[in-house]
C-alpha positions in Angstrom: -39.3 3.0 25.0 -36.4 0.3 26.0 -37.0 -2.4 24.0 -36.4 -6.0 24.9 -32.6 -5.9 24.0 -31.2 -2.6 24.7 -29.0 -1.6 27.0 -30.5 -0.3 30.5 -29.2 3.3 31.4 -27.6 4.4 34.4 -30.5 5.4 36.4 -32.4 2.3 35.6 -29.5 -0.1 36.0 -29.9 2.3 39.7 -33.7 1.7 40.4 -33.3 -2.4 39.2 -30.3 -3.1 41.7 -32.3 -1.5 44.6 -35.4 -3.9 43.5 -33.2 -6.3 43.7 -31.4 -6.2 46.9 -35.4 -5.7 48.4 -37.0 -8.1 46.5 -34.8 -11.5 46.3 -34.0 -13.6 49.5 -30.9 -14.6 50.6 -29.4 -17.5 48.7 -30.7 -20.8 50.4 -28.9 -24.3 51.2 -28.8 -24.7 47.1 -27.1 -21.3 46.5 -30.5 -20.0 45.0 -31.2 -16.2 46.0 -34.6 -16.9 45.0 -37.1 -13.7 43.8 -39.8 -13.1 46.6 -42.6 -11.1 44.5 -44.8 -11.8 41.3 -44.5 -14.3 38.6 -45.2 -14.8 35.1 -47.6 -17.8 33.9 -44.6 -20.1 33.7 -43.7 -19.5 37.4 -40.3 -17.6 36.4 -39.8 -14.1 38.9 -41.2 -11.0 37.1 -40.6 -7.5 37.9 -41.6 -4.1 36.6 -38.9 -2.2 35.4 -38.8 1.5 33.9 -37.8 2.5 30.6 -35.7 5.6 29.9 -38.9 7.4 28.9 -40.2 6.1 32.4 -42.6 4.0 31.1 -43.0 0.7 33.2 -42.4 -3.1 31.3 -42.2 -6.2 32.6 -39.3 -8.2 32.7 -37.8 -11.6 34.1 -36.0 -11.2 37.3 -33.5 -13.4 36.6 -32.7 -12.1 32.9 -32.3 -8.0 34.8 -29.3 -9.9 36.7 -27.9 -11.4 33.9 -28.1 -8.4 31.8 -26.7 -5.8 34.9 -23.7 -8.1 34.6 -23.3 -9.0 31.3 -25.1 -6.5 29.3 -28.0 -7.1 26.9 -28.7 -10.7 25.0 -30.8 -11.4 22.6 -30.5 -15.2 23.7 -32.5 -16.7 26.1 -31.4 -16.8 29.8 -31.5 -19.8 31.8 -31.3 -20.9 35.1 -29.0 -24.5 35.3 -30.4 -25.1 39.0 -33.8 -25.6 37.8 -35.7 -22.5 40.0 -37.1 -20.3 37.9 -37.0 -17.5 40.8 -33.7 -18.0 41.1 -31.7 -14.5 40.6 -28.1 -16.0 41.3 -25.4 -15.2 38.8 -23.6 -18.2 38.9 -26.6 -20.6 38.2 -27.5 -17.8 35.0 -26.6 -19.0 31.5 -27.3 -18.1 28.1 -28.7 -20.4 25.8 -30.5 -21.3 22.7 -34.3 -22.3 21.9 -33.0 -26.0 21.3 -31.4 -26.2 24.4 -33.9 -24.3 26.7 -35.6 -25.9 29.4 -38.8 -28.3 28.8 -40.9 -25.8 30.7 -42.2 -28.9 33.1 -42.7 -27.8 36.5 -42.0 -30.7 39.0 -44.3 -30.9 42.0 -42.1 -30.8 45.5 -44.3 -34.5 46.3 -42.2 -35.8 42.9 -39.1 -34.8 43.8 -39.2 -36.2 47.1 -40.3 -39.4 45.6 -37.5 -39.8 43.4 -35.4 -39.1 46.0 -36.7 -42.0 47.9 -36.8 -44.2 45.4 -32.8 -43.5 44.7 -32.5 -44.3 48.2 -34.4 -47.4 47.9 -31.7 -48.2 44.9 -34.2 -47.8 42.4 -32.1 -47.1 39.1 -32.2 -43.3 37.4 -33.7 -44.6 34.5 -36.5 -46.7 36.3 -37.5 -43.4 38.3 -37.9 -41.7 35.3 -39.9 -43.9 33.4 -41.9 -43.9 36.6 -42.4 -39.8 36.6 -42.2 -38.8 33.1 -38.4 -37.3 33.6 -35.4 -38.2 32.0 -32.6 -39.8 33.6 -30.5 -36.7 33.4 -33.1 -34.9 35.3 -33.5 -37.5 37.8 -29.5 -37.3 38.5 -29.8 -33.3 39.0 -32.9 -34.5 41.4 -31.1 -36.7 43.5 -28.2 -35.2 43.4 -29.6 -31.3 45.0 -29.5 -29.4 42.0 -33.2 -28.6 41.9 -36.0 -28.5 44.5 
């Protein structure tokens, strides 16, 4: 059975680009090419993949890109836009526990809220004492990195 970390074969590395090109949209005014089926309880894409023993196991979307490309991790796999459907290389780092995502999920009413607020020349800092964001997060709000 493939385990978490090891390397995908040749045929597999076959069936998960084909899920791929079926299964993720075409990148949208953000550059996200955003997965279109299931997710996992924290909203991140999920697919079903085969193991060299074709036994089926679930893995994040975004993680089988990173890993076609880069090969396997044993580091966690971010996405810097934000979307956790999000498949696009470039938006796919690695990165460690400390400097992982919170795991908040940002209603779309919130962020259009701090967006007008930002507008209204409400400060970064005032908008996320207001919402329970930081001020960095507001920044990648009002300035289009996430959704």
């Amino acid at each position: 059975m493939m385990t978490y970390h090891q390397a995908m074969d040749e045929t597999t590395r076959a069936w998960v680009r084909a899920a791929l090109e079926r299964n993720v949209a075409p990148p949208n005014q953000m550059g996200c090419a955003r997965w279109l089926r299931g997710v996992d309880d924290l909203g991140f894409g999920l697919m079903w993949v085969p193991d060299p023993e074709r036994v089926w196991v679930s893995r994040r979307a975004h993680r089988m890109v990173y890993e076609l490309e880069h090969g396997p991790t044993r580091r966690l796999v971010r996405q810097t836009c934000g979307d956790r459907r999000c498949t696009t290389l470039e938006h796919l780092t690695p990165a460690t526990v400390a400097g992982r995502p919170t795991g908040r999920h940002i209603d779309q009413e919130v962020v259009v809220a701090i967006r007008e607020g930002h507008h209204r020349g409400e400060t970064q800092r005032a908008l996320g004492i207001k919402w329970g964001v930081s001020p960095s997060h507001v920044s990648r709000i009002v300035n289009g990195l996430v959704r």
